[in-house]
C-alpha positions in Angstrom: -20.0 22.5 -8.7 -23.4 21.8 -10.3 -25.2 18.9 -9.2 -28.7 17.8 -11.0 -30.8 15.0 -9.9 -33.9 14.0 -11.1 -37.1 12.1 -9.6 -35.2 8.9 -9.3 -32.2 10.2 -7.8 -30.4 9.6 -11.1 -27.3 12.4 -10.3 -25.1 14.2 -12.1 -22.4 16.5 -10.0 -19.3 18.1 -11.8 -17.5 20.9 -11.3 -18.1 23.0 -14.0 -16.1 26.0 -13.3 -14.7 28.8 -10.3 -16.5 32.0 -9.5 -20.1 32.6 -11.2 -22.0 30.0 -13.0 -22.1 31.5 -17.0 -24.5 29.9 -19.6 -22.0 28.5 -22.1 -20.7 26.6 -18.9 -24.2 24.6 -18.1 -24.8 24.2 -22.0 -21.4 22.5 -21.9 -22.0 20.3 -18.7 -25.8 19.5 -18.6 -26.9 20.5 -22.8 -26.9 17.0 -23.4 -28.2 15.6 -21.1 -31.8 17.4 -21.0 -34.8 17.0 -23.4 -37.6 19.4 -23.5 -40.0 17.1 -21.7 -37.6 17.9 -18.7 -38.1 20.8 -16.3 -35.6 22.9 -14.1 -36.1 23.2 -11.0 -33.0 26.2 -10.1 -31.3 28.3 -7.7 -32.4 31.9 -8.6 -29.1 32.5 -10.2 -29.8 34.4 -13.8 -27.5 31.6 -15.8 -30.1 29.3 -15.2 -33.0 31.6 -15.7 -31.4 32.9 -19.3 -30.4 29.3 -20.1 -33.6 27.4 -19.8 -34.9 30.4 -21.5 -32.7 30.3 -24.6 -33.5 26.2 -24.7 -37.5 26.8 -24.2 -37.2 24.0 -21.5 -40.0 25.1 -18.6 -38.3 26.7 -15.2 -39.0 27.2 -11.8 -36.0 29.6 -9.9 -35.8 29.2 -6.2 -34.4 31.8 -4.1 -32.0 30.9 -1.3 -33.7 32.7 1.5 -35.7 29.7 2.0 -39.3 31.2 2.2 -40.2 29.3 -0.8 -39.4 26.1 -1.3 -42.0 24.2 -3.4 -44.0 25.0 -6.2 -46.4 22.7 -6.8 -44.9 19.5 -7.8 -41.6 21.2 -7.9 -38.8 21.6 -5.3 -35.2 21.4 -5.0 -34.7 20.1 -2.1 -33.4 16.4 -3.0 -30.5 18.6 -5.0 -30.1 20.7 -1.4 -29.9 17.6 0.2 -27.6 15.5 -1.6 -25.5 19.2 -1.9 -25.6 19.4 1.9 -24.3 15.5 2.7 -21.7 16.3 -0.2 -20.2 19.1 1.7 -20.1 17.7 4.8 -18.5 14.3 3.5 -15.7 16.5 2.1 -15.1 18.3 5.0 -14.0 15.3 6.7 -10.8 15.7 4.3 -9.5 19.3 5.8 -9.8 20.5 2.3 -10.1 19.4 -1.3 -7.9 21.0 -4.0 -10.1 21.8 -6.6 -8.2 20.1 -9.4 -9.6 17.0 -7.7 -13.0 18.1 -6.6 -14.3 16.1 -9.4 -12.6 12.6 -7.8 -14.2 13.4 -4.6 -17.6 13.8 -6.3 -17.9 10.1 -8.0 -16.4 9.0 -5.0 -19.6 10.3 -3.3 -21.6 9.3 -5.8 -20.7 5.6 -5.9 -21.0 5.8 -1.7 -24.4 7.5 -2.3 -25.3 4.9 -4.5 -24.4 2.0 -2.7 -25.6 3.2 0.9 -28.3 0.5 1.3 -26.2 -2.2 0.5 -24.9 -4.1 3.0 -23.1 -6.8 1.5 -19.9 -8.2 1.2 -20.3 -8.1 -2.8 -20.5 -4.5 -3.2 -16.7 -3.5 -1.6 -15.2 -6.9 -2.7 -16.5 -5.1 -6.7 -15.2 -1.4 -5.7 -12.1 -3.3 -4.6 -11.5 -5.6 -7.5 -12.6 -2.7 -10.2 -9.8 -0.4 -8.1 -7.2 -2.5 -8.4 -7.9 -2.9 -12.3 -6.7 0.7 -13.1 -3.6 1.8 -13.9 -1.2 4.0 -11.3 1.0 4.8 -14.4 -0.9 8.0 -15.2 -0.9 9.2 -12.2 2.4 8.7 -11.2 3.3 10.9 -14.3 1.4 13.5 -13.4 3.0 14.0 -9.5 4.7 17.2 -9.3 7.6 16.0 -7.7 8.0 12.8 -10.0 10.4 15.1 -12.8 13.0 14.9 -9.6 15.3 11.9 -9.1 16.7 11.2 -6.2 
């Protein structure tokens, strides 16, 4: 999953792929959504190195092994955080099949988002704004639904 936050804590998290993260992959999920006025603030993974390089935007890799985690102005840890509290929110479920990883992410997001709210408003919305969409298409798309009993 790639998950990319900015200053404000304005996030985007989608899963954009299994195995290795490939450049035609983040220009697909994240191409439109940068300017060159932004910079990227990485993992050390070469995708992101060869991307940024290929869009001219400015980059700063991080390594995982922790030693160095700011340069300058420029960290990642509010993406490590954010990654961290998404994992262990989704472990709660004993396992998340990938098809729906993507559910359980704006699920996060919108808890995430709505964490210092403590008002009655807030739920009585998500509630409301659930009960608005339609089950139809995904009652067509259960495995099982082809069988009649």
């Amino acid at each position: 999953m790639l998950i990319a936050r900015d200053r404000q804590k304005l996030t985007y998290s989608k899963v954009i792929g299994q195995g290795r993260i490939v450049k035609s992959r983040l220009e697909k999920a994240i191409g439109s959504k940068l300017s060159k006025s932004n910079t990227l603030c990485t993992d050390a993974w070469r995708a992101f190195k060869t991307y940024a390089r290929d869009k001219g935007q400015e980059h700063y890799p991080f390594k995982s092994d922790g030693k160095e985690r700011v340069k300058g102005l420029y960290h990642i840890q509010n993406v490590n955080n954010y990654h961290s509290r998404v994992k262990g929110w989704v472990d709660r479920f004993n396992g998340v099949a990938t098809k729906y990883l993507d559910h359980y992410l704006s699920w996060f997001h919108f808890l995430d988002i709505i964490r210092f709210r403590n008002d009655s408003t807030t739920v009585s919305k998500m509630v409301i704004d659930s009960c608005l969409l339609s089950t139809n298409a995904s009652y067509e798309r259960l495995r099982l639904s082809a069988f009649k009993l």
